[in-house]
N, C-alpha and C positions, 0 to 999 in steps of 0.2 A: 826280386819278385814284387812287381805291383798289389797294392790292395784290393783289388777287385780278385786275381785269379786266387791271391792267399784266403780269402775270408771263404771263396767260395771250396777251395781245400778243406779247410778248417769243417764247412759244413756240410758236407757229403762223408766226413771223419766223421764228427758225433753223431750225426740223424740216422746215420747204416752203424755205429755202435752199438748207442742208445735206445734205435728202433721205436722213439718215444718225442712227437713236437709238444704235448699236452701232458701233464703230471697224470703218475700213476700211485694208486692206494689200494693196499691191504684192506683195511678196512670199509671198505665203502659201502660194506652192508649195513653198517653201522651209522653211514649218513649218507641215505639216497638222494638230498636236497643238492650233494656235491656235486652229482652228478646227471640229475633233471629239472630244469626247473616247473617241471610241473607238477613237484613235490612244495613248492614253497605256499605255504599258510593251509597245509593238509590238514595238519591235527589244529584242536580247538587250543594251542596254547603255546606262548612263545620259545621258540629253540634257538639255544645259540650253541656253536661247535665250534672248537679250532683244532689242530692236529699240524704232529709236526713227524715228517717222513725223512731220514736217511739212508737213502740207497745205495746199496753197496758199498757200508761203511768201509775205510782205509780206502779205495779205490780213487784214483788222483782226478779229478775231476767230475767227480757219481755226481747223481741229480739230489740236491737239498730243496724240500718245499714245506713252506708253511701256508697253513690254511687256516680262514677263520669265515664260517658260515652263520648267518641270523635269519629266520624266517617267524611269519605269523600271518594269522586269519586277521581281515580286514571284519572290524567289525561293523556289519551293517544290517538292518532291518529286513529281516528272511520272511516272507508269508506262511512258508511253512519248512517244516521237514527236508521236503522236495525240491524245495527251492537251489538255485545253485548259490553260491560263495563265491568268496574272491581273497587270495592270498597273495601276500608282497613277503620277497627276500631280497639278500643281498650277499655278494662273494668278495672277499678277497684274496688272493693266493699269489703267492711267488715262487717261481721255481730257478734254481740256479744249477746249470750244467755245463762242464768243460767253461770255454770263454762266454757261455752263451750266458743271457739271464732272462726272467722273464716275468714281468709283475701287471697284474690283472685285478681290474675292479669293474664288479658289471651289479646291474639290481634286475630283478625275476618278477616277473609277475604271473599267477597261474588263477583259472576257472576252476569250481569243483562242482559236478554234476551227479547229488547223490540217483541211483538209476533205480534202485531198488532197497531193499532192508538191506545196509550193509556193506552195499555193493556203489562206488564210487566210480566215475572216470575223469581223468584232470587232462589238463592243456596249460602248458605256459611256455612263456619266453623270456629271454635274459635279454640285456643288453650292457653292455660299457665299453670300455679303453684298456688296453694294455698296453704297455711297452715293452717292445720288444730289442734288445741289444746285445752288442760286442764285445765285449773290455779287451781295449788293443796292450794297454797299459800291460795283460800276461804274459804277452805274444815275443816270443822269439824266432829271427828270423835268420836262416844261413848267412843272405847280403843284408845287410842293416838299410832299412827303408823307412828314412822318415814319413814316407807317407798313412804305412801302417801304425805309429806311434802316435801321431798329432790329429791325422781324421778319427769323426764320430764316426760310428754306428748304429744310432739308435733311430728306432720307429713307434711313433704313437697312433696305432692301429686300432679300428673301430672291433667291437666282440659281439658276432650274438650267433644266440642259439634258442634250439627249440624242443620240447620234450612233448610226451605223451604217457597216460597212465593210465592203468585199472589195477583196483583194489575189491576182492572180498574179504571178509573176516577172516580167513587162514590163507591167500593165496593172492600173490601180486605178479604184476607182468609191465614193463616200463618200456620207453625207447626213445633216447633222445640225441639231438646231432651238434656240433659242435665246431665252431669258427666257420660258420656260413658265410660271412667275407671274404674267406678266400684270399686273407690280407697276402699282397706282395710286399717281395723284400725288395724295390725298386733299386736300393745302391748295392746290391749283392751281384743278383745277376735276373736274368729277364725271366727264366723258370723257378727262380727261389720264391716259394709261395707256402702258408701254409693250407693243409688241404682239409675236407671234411673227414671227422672225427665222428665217426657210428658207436652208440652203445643199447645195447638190448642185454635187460634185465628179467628176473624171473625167481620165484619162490613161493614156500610155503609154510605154515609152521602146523607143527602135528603138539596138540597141550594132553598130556594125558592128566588123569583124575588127581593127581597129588599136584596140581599147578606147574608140574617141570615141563619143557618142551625140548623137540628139537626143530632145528629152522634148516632146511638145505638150501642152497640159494646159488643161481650163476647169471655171471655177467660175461658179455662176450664184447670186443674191443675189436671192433674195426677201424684201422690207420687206415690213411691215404693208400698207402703203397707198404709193402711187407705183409708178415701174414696177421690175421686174425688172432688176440691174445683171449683165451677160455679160462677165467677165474670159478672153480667150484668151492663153493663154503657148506661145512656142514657144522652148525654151531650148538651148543646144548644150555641151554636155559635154565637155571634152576629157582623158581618161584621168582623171577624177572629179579633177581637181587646179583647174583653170579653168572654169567658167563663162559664158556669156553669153547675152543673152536679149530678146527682145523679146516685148511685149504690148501688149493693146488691151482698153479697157473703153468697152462704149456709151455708158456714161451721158456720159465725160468727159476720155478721158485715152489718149494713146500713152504706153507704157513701155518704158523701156530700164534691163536691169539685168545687174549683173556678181557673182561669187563669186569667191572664191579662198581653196582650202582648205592649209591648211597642217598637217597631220599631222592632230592630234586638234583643231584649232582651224579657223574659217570666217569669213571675212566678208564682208559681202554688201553693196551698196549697190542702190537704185534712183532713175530719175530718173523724173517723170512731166509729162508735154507737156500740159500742158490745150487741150482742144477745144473746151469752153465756150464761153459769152460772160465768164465767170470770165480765160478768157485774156485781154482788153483789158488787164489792167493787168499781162503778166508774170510773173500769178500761179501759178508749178508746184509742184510737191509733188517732196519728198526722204524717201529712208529707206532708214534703215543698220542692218544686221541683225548680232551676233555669235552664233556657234555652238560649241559644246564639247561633245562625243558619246566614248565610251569604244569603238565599232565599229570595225573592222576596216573601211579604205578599200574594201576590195572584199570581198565575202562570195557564196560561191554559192549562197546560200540568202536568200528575199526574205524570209522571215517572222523571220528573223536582224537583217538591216540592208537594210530597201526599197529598189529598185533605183531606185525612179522617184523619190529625194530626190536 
């Protein structure tokens, strides 16, 4: 078996598995920066995030990814209220699945255009490098080929992307797209490409008179090719200190997750119930989020510090 026909085996294996070219998170209500960047320098005060997700623990080859997100407002001389803003982020993430791997650093930059008392719309874009690779070094092969042990596989592929937002004080609505490059895998094969990545978000939060809330929230996940994945969260709030939450995604999973904020610090865990035929072997997914933000726990003003985080 030559390396060309085997790698491209190999990835028509994981991509029709895993149904997944771009990391996926439980919690991503919990950090919309991860996934628009026209969240980056939203609120008046510096965030940093990292989170670390594994999916479908025990399963021999499941996707491992760690993340770590920083954003903030660019401080500059506003004439007024009305005036727009301007915020810078930055990402890093790697995600590792079967032979594949995948490590990515891009920086964000987003506009913030308050529209009315309240009421916010943003725009921004990412840009950076990834790398994208093989590791032949796991690979075994019926006829032993040195060609598949000794060649690379690896690609340093340009990243960007582009988001869109509005925000009121209880109700947000997002949509952002993802590997607009359309980077090819030129030593694979001539259709190995990755494709556009659609996300459209949406929520709200209802505070009743004792400060507790609840936030319902969904995100919907359009791949290239396979079907649409429908994340619903409904989380319950209590005096922004505790957390707790449950979710449901079509493709695969009950979720259940927890917060607990502790002054300028957060942490978050989730468990997820596989639905799959992936459940036969006890296979679920974990992932634990920390958070560090300079915000004020409560702020009267959404375009300050979002009410619906």
């Amino acid at each position: 078996m030559n390396k060309g026909k085997f790698i491209i085996v190999c990835c028509l294996f994981t991509f029709a598995g895993f149904t997944q070219q771009i990391a996926q998170y439980s919690q991503w209500s919990l950090n919309q920066f991860a996934i628009n960047p026209a969240m980056a320098g939203l609120k008046s005060c510096l965030d940093v995030r990292a989170a670390y997700r594994m999916q479908w623990a025990g399963f021999e080859g499941a996707p491992q990814t760690g993340l770590f997100t920083i954003n903030a407002p660019i401080k500059a001389q506003r004439n007024s209220l009305n005036s727009p803003y301007h915020g810078l982020g930055a990402k890093i993430e790697r995600d590792q699945f079967g032979h594949f791997y995948n490590f990515a650093i891009s920086a964000a930059y987003a506009i913030h255009f308050p529209i009315a008392r309240d009421k916010l719309l943003s725009f921004g874009v990412s840009a950076g490098v990834q790398q994208f690779g093989f590791n032949q070094s796991l690979v075994t092969t019926i006829d032993p080929d040195l060609a598949v042990a000794e060649s690379s596989s690896n690609f340093l592929l340009p990243l960007i992307g582009f988001g869109a937002w509005y925000n009121s004080k209880n109700f947000f609505v997002g949509a952002s797209v993802d590997q607009l490059a359309r980077n090819n895998w030129g030593n694979i094969g001539f259709n190995s490409r990755f494709g556009l990545h659609m996300k459209l978000t949406s929520g709200t939060k209802i505070t009743f008179d004792n400060n507790n809330s609840v936030l319902p929230a969904l995100l919907i996940r359009i791949p290239p090719k396979g079907p649409a994945s429908v994340d619903l969260h409904l989380m319950f709030d209590f005096t922004d200190r505790f957390l707790v939450g449950i979710g449901y995604r079509n493709t695969d999973a009950l979720i259940a997750m927890v917060r607990l904020r502790l002054e300028k610090f957060s942490v978050g865990y989730s468990f997820d119930f596989i639905t799959s035929a992936i459940r036969g072997g006890n296979f679920h997914s974990h992932e634990i989020s920390l958070m560090y933000n300079t915000c004020r726990s409560r702020s009267n003003s959404s375009s300050a510090c979002p009410l619906f985080e």
